[in-house]
Biopython code that builds the backbone (N, CA, C, O; Angstrom):
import numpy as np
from Bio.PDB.StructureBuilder import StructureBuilder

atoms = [
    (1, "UNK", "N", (-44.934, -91.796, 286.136)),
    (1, "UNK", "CA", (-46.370, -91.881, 286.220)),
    (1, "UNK", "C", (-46.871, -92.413, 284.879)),
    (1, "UNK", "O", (-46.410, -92.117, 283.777)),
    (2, "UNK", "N", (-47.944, -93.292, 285.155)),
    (2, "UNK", "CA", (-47.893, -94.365, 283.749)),
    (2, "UNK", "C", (-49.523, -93.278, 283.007)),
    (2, "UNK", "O", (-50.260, -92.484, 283.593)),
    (3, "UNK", "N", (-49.521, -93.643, 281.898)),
    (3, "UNK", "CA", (-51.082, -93.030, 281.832)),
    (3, "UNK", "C", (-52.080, -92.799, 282.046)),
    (3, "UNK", "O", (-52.764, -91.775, 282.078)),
    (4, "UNK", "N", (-52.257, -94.094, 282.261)),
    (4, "UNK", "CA", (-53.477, -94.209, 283.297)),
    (4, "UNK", "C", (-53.861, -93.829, 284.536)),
    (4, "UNK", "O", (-55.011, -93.760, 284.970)),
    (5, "UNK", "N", (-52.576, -93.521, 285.230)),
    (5, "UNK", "CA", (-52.687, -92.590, 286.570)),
    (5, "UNK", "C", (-52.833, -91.463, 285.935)),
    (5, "UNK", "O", (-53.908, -90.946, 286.237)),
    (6, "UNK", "N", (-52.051, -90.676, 284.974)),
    (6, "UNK", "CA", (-52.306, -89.246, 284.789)),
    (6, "UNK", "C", (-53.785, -88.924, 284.420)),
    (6, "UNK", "O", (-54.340, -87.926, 284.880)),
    (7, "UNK", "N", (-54.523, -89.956, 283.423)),
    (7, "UNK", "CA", (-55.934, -90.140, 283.782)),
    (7, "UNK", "C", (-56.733, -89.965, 284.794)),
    (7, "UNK", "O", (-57.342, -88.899, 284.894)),
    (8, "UNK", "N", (-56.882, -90.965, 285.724)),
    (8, "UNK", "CA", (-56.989, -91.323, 287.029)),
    (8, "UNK", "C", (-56.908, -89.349, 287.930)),
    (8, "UNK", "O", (-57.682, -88.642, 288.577)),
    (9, "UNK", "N", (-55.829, -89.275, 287.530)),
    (9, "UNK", "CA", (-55.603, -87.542, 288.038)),
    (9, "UNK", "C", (-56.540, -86.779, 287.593)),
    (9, "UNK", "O", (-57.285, -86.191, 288.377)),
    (10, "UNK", "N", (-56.659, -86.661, 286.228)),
    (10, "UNK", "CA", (-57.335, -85.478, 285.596)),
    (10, "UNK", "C", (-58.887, -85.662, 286.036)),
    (10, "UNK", "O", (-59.652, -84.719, 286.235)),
    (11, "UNK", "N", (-59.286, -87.300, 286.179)),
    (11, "UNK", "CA", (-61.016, -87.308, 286.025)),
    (11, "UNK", "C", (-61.002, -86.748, 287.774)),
    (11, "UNK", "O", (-62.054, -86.183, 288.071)),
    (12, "UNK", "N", (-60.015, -86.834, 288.872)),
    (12, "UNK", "CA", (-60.825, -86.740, 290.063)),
    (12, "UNK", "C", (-60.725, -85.638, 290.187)),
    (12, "UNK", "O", (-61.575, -85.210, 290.969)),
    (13, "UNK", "N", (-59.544, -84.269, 289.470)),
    (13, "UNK", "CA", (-59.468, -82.861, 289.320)),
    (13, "UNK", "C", (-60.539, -82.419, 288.585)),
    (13, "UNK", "O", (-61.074, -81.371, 288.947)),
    (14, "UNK", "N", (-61.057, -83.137, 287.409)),
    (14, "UNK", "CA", (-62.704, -83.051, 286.724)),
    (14, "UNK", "C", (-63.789, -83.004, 287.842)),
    (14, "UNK", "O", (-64.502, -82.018, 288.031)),
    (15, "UNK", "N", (-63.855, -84.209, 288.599)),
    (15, "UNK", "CA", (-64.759, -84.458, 289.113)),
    (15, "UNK", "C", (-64.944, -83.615, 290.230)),
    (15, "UNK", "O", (-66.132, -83.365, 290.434)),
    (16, "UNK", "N", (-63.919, -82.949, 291.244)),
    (16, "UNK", "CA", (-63.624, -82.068, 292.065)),
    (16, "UNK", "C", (-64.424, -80.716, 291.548)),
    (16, "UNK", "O", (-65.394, -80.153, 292.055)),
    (17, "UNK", "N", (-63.635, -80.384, 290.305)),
    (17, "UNK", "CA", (-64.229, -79.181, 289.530)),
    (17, "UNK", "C", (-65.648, -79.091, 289.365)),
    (17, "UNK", "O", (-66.136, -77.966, 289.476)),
    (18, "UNK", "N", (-66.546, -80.234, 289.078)),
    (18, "UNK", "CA", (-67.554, -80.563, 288.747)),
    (18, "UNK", "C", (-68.669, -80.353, 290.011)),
    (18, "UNK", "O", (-69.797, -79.888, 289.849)),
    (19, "UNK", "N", (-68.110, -80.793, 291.281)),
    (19, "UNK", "CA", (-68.582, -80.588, 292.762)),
    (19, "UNK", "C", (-68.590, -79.609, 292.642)),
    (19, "UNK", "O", (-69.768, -79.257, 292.583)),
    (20, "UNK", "N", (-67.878, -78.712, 292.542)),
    (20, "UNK", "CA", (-67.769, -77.059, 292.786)),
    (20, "UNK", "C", (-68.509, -76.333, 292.235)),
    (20, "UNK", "O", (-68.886, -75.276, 292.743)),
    (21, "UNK", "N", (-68.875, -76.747, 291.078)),
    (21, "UNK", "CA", (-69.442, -75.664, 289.775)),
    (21, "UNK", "C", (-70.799, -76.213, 290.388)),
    (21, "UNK", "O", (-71.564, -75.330, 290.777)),
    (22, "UNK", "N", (-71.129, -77.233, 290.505)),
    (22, "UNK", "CA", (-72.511, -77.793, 291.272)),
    (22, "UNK", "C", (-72.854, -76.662, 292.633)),
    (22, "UNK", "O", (-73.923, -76.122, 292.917)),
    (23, "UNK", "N", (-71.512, -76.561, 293.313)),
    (23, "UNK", "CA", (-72.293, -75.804, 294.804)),
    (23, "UNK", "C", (-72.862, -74.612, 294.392)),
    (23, "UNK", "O", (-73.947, -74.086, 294.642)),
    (24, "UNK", "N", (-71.461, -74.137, 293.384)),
    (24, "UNK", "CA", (-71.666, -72.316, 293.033)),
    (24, "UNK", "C", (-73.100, -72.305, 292.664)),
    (24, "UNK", "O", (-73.834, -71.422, 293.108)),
    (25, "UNK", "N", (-73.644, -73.443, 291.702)),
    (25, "UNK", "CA", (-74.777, -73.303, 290.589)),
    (25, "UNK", "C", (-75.869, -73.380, 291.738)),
    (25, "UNK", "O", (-76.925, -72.809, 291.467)),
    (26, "UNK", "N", (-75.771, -74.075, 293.141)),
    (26, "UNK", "CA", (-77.026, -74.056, 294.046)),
    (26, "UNK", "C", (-76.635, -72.473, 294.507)),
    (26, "UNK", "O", (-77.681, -71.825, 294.555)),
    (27, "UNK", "N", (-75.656, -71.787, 294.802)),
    (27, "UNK", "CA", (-75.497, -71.003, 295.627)),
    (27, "UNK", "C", (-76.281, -69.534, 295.057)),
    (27, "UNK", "O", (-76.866, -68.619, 295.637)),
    (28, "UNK", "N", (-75.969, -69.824, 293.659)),
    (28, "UNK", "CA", (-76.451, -68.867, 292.745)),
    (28, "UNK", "C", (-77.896, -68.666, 292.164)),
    (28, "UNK", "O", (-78.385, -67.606, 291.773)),
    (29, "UNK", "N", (-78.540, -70.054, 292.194)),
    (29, "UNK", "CA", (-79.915, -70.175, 292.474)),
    (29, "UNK", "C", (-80.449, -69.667, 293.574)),
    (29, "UNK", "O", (-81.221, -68.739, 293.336)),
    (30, "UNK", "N", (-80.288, -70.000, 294.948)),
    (30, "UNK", "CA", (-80.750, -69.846, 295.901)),
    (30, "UNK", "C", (-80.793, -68.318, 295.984)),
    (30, "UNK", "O", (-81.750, -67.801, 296.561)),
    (31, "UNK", "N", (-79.564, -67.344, 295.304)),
    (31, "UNK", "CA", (-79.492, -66.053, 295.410)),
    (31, "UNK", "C", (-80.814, -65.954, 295.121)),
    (31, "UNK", "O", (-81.804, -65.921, 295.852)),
    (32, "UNK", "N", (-80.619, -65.894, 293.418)),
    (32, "UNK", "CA", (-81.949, -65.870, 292.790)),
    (32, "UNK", "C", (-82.936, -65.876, 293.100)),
    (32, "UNK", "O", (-83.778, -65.116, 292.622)),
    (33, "UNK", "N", (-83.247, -67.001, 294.290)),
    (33, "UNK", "CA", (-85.092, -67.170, 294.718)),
    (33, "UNK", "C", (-85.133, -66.241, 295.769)),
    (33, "UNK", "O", (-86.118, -65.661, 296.225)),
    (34, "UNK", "N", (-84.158, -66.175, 296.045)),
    (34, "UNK", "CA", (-84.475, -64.827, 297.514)),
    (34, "UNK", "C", (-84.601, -63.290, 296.719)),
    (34, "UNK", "O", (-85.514, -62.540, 297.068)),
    (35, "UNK", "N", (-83.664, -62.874, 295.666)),
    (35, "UNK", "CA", (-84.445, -62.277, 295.210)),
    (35, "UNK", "C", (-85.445, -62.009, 294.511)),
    (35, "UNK", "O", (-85.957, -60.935, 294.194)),
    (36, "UNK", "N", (-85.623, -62.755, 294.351)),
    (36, "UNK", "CA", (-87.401, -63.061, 293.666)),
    (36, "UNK", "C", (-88.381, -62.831, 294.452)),
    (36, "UNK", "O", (-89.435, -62.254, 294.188)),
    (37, "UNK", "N", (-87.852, -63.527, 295.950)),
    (37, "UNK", "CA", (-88.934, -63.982, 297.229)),
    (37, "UNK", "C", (-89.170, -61.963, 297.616)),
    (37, "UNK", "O", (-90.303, -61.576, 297.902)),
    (38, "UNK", "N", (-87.885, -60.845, 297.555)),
    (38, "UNK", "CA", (-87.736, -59.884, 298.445)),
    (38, "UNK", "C", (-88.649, -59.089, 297.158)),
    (38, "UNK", "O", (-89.594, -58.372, 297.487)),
    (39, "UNK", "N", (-88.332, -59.250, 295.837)),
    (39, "UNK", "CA", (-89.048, -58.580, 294.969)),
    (39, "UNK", "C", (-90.567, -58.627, 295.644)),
    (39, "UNK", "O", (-90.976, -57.670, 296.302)),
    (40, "UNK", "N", (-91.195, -59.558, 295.473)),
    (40, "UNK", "CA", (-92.823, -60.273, 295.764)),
    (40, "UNK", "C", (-93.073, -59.515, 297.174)),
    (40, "UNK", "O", (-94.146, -58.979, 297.452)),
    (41, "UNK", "N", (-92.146, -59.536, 297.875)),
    (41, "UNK", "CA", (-92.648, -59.051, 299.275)),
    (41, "UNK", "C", (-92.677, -57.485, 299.260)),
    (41, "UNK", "O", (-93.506, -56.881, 299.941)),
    (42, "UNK", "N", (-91.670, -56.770, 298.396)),
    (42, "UNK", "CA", (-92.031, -55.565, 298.301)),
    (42, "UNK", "C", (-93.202, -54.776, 297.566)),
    (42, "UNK", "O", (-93.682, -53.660, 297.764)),
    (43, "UNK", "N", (-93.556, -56.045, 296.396)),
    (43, "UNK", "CA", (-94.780, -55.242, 296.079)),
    (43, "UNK", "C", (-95.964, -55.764, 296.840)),
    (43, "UNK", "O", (-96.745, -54.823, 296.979)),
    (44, "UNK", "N", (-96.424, -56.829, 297.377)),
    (44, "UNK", "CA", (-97.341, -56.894, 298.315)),
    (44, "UNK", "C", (-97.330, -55.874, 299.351)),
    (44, "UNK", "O", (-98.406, -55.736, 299.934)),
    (45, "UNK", "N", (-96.141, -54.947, 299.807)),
    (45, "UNK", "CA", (-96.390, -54.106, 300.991)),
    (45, "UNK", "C", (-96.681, -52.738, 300.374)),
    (45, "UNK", "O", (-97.179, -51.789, 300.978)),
    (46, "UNK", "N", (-96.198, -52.766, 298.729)),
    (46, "UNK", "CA", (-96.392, -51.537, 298.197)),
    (46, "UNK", "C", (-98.275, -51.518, 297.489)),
    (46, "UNK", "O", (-98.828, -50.464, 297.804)),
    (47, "UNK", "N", (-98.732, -51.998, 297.076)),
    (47, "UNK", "CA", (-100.258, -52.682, 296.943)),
    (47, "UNK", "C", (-100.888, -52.822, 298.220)),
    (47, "UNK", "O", (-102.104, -52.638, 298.176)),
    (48, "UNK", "N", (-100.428, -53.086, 299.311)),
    (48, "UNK", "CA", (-101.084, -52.735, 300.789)),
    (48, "UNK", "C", (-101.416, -51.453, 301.625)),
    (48, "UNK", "O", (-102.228, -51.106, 302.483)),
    (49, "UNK", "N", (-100.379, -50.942, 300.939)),
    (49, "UNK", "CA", (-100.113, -48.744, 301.385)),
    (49, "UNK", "C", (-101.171, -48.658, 299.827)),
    (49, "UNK", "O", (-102.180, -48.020, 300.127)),
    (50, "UNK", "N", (-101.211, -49.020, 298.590)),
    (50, "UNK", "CA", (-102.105, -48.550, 297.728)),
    (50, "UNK", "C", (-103.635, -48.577, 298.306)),
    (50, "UNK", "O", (-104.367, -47.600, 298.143)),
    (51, "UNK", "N", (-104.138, -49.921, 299.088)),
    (51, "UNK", "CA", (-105.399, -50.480, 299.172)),
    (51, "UNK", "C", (-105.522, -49.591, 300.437)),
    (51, "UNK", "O", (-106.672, -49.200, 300.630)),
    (52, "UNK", "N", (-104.666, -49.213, 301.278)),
    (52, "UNK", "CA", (-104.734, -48.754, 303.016)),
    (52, "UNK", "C", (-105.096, -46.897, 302.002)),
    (52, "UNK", "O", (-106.231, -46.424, 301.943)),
    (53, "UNK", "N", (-104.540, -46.587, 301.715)),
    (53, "UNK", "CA", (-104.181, -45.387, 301.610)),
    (53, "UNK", "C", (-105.805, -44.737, 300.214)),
    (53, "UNK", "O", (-105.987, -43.600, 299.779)),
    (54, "UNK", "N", (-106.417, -45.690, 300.003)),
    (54, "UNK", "CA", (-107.414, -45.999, 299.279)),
    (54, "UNK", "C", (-108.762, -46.101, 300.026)),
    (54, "UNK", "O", (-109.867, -45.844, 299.549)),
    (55, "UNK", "N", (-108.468, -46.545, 301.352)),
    (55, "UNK", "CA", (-109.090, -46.521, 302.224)),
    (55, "UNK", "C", (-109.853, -48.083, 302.455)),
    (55, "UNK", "O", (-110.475, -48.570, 303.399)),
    (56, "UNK", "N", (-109.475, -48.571, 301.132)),
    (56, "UNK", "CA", (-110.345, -49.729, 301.377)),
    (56, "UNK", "C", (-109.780, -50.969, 302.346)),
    (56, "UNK", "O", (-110.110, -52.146, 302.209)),
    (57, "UNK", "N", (-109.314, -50.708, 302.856)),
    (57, "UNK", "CA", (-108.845, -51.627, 304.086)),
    (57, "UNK", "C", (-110.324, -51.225, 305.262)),
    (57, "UNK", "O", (-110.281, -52.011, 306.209)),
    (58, "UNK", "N", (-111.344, -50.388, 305.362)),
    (58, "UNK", "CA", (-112.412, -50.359, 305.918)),
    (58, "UNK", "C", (-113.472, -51.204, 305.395)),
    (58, "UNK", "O", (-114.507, -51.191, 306.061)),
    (59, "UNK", "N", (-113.454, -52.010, 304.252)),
    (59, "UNK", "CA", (-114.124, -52.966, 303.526)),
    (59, "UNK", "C", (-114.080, -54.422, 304.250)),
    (59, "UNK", "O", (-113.035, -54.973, 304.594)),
    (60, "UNK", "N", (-115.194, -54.875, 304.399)),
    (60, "UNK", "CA", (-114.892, -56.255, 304.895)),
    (60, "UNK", "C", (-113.814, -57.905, 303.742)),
    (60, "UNK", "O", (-113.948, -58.095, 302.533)),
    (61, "UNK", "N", (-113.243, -58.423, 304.343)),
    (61, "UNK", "CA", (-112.015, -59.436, 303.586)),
    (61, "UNK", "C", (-113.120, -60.007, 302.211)),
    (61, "UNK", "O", (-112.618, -60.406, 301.161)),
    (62, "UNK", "N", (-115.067, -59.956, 302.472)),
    (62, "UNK", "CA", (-115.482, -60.837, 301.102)),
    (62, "UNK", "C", (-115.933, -59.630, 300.610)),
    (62, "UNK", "O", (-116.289, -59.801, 299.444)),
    (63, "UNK", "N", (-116.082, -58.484, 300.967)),
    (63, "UNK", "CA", (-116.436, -57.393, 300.000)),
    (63, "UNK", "C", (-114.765, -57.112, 298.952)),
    (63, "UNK", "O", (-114.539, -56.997, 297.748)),
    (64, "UNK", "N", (-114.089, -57.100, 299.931)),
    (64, "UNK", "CA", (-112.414, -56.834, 298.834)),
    (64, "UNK", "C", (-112.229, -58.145, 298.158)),
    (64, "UNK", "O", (-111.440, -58.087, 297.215)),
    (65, "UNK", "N", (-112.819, -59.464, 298.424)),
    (65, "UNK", "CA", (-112.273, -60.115, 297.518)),
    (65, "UNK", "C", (-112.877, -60.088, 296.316)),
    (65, "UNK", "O", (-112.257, -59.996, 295.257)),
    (66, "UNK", "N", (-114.618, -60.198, 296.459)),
    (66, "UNK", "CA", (-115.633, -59.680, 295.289)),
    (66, "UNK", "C", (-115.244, -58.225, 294.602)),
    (66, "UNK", "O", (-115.794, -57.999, 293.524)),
    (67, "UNK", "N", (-114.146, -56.994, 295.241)),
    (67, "UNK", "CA", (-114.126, -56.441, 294.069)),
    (67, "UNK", "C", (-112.788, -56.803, 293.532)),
    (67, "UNK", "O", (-112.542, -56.251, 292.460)),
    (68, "UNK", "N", (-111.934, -57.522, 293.957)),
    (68, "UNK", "CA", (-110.343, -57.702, 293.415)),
    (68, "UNK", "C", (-111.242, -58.852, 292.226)),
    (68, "UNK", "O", (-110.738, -58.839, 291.103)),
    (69, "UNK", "N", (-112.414, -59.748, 292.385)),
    (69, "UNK", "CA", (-112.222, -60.856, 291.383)),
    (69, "UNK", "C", (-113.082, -59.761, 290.503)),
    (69, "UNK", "O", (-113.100, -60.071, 289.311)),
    (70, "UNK", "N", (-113.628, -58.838, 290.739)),
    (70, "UNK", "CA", (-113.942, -58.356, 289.723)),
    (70, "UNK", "C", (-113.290, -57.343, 288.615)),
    (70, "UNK", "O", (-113.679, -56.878, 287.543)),
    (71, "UNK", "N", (-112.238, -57.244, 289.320)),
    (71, "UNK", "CA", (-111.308, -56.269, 288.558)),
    (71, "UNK", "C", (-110.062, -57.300, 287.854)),
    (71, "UNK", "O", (-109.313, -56.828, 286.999)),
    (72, "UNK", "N", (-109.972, -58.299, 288.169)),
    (72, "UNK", "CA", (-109.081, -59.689, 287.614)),
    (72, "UNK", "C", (-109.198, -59.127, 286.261)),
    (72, "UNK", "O", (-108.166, -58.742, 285.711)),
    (73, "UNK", "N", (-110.316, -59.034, 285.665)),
    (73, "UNK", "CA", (-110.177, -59.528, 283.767)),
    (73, "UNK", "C", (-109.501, -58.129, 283.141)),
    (73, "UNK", "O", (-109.112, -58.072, 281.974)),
    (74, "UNK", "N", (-109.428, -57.164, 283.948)),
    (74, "UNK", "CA", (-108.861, -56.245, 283.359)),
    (74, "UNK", "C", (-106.902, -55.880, 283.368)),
    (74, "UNK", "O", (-106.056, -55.108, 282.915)),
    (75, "UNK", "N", (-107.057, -56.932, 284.128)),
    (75, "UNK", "CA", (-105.271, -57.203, 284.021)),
    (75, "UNK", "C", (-105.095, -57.715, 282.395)),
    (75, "UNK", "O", (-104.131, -57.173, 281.855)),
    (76, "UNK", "N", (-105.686, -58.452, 281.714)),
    (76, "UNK", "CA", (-105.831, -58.534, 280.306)),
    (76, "UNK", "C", (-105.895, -57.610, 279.566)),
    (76, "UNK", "O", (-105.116, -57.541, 278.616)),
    (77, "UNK", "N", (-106.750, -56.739, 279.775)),
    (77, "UNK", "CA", (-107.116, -54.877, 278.768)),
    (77, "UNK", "C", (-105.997, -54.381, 278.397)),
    (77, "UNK", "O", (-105.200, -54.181, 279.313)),
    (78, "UNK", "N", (-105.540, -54.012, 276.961)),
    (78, "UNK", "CA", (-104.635, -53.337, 276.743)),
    (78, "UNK", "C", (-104.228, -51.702, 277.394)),
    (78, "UNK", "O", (-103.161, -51.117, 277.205)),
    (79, "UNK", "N", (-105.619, -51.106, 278.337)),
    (79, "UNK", "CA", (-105.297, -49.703, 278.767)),
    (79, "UNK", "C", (-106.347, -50.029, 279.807)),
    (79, "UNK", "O", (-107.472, -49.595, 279.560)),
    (80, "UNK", "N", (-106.110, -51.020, 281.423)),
    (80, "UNK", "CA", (-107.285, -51.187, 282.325)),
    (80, "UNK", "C", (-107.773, -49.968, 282.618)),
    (80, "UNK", "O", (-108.947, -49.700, 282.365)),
    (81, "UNK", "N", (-106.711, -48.835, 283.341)),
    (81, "UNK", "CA", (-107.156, -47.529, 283.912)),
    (81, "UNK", "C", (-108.064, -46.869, 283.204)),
    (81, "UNK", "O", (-108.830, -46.017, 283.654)),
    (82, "UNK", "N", (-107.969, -47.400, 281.628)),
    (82, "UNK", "CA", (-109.262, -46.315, 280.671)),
    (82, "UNK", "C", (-110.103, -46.909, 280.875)),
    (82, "UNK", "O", (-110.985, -46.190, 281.344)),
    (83, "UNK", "N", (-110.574, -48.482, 280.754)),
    (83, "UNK", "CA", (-111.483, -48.796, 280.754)),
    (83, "UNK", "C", (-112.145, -49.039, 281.569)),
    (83, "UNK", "O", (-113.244, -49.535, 281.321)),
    (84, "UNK", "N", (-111.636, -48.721, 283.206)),
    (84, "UNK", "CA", (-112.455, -48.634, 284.301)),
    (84, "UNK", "C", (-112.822, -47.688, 284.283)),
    (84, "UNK", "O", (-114.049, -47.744, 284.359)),
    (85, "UNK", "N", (-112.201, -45.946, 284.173)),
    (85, "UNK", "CA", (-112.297, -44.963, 284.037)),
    (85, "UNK", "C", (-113.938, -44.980, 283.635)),
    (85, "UNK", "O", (-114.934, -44.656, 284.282)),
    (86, "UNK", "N", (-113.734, -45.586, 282.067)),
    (86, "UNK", "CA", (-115.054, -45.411, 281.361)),
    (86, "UNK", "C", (-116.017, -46.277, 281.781)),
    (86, "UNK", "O", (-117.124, -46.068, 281.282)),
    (87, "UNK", "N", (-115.944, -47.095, 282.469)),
    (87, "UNK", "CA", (-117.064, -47.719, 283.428)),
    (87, "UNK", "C", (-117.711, -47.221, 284.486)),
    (87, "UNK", "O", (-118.795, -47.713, 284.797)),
    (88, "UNK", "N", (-117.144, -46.131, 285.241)),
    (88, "UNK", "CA", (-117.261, -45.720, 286.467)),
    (88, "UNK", "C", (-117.284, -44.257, 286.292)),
    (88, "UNK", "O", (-116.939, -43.573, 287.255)),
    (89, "UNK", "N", (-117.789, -43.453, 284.759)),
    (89, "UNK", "CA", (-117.612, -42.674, 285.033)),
    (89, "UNK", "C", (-118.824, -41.960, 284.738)),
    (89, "UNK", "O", (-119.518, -42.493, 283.872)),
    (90, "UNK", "N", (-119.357, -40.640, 285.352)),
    (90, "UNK", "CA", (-120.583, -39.812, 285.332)),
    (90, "UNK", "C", (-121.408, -39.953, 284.274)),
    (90, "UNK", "O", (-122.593, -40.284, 284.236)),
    (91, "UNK", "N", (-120.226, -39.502, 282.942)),
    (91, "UNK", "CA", (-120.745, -38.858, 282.088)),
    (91, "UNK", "C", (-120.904, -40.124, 280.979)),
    (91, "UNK", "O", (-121.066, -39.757, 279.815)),
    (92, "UNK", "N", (-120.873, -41.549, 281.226)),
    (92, "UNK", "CA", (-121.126, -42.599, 280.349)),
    (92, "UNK", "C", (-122.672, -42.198, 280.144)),
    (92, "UNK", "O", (-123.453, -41.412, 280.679)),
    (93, "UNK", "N", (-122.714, -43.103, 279.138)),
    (93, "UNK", "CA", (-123.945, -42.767, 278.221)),
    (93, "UNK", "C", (-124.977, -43.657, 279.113)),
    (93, "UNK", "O", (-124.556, -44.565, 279.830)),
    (94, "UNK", "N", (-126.522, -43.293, 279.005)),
    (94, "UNK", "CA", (-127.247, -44.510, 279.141)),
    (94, "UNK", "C", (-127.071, -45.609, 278.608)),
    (94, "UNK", "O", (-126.195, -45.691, 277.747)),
    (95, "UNK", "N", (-127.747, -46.617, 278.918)),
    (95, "UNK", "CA", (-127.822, -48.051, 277.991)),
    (95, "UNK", "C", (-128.760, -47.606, 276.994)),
    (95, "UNK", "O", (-128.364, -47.637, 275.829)),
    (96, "UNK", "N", (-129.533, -47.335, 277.148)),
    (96, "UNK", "CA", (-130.771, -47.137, 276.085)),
    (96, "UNK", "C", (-130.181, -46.477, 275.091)),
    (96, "UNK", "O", (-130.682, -46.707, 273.990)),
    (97, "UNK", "N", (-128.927, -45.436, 275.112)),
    (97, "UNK", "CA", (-128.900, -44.634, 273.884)),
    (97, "UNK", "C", (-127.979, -45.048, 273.091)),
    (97, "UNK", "O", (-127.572, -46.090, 273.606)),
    (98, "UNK", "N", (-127.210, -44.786, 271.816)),
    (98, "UNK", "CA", (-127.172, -45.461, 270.662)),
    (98, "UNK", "C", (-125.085, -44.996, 270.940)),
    (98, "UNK", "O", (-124.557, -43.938, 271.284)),
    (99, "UNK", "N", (-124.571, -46.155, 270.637)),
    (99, "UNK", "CA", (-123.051, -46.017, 270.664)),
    (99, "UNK", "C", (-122.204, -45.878, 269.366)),
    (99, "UNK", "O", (-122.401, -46.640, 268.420)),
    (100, "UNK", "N", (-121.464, -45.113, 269.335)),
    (100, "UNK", "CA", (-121.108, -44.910, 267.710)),
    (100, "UNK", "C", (-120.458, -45.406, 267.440)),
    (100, "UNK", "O", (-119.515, -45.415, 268.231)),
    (101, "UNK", "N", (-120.299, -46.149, 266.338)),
    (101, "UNK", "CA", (-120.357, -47.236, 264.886)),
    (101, "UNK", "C", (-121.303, -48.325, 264.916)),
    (101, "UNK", "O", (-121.100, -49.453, 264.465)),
    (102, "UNK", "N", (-122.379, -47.897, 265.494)),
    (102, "UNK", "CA", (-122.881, -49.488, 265.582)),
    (102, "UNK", "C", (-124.524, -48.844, 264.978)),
    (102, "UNK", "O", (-124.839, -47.665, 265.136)),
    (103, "UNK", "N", (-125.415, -49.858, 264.296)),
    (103, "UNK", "CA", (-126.417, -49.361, 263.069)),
    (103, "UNK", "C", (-127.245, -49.384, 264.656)),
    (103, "UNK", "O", (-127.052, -50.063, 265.665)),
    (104, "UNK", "N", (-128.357, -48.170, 264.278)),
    (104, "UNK", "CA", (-129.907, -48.291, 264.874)),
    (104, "UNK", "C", (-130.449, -49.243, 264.701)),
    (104, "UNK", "O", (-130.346, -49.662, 263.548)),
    (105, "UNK", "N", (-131.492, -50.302, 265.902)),
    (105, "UNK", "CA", (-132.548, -51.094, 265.870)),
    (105, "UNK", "C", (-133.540, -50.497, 264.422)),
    (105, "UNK", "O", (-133.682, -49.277, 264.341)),
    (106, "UNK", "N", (-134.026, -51.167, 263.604)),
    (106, "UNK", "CA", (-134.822, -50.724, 262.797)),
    (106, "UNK", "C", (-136.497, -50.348, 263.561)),
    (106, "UNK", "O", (-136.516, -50.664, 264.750)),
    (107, "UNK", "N", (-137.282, -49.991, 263.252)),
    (107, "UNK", "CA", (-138.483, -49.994, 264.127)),
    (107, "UNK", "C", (-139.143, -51.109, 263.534)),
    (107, "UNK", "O", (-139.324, -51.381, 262.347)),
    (108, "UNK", "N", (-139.558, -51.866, 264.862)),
    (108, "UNK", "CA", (-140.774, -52.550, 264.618)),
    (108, "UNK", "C", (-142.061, -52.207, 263.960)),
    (108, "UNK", "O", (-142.742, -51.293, 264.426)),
    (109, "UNK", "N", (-142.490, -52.944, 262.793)),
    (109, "UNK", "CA", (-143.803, -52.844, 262.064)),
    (109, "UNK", "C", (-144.333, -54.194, 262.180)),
    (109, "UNK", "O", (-143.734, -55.213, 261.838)),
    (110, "UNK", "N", (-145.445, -54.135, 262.662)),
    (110, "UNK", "CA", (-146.356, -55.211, 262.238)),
    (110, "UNK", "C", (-146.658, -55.849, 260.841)),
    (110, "UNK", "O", (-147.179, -55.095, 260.021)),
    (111, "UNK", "N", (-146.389, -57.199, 260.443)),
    (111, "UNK", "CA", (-146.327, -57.466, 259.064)),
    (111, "UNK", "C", (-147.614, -57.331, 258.508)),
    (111, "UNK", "O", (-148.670, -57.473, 259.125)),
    (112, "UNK", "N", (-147.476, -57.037, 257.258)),
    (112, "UNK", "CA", (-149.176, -57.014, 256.379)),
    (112, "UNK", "C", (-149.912, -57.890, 256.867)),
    (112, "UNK", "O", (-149.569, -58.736, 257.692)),
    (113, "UNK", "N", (-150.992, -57.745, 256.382)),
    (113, "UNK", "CA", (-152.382, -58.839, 256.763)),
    (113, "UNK", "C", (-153.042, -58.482, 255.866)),
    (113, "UNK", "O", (-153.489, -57.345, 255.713)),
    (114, "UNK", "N", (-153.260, -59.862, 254.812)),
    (114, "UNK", "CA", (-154.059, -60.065, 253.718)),
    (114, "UNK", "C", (-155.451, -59.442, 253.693)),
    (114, "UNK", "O", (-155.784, -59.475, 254.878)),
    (115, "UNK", "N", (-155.999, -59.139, 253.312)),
    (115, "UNK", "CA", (-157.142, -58.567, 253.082)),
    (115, "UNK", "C", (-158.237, -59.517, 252.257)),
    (115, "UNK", "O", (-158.245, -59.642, 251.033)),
    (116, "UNK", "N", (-158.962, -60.023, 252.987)),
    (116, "UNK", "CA", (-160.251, -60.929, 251.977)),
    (116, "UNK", "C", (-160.216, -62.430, 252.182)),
    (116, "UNK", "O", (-161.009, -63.154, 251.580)),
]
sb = StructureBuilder()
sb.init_structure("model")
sb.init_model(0)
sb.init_chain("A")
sb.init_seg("    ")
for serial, (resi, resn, name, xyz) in enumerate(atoms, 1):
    if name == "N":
        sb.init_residue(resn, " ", resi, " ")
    sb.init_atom(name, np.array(xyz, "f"), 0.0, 1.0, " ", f" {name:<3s}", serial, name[0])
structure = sb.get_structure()
């Protein structure tokens, strides 16, 4: 066998090898997206028993979507549950009354008026 055949050998045992590692690499992806796909589907059914069991599945589809877009920005909040908590809760303060660290409005005075 001259060299160039033993060449000839090795690239189509390469290239063989190369097919293969290609199927495994789809086969092993494809795992992948299915579990990805079964992950996604389990928490949509687990968030569906949350919203059912919440009761709000008696809400009409644009009343739940107006409050899901309103609860969107709090997926950002470093602690959402507190800060809905403190939105929604009894004992929040009025607006009118004064929040601590922040200075009092000074009172309004009417400016001087010259005299003469």
């Amino acid at each position: 066998m001259t060299r160039a055949e033993r060449l000839a050998q090795t690239e189509v045992r390469a290239r063989a090898k190369l097919d293969a590692d290609r199927t495994r690499l789809k086969q092993v992806q494809a795992q992948q997206r299915d579990a990805e796909r079964q992950a996604v589907h389990r928490r949509r059914v687990l968030v569906g028993k949350l919203v059912d069991e919440a009761g709000l599945f008696s809400l009409d589809d644009a009343t739940l979507a107006g409050l899901f877009a309103r609860l969107a920005p709090l997926v950002d909040a470093p602690d959402p549950v507190a800060i809905l908590e403190g939105l929604l809760s009894d004992s929040a303060s009025p607006a009118c009354a004064s929040v601590p660290g922040y200075a009092e409005a000074a009172p309004r005075v009417a400016p001087a008026v010259p005299v003469g």
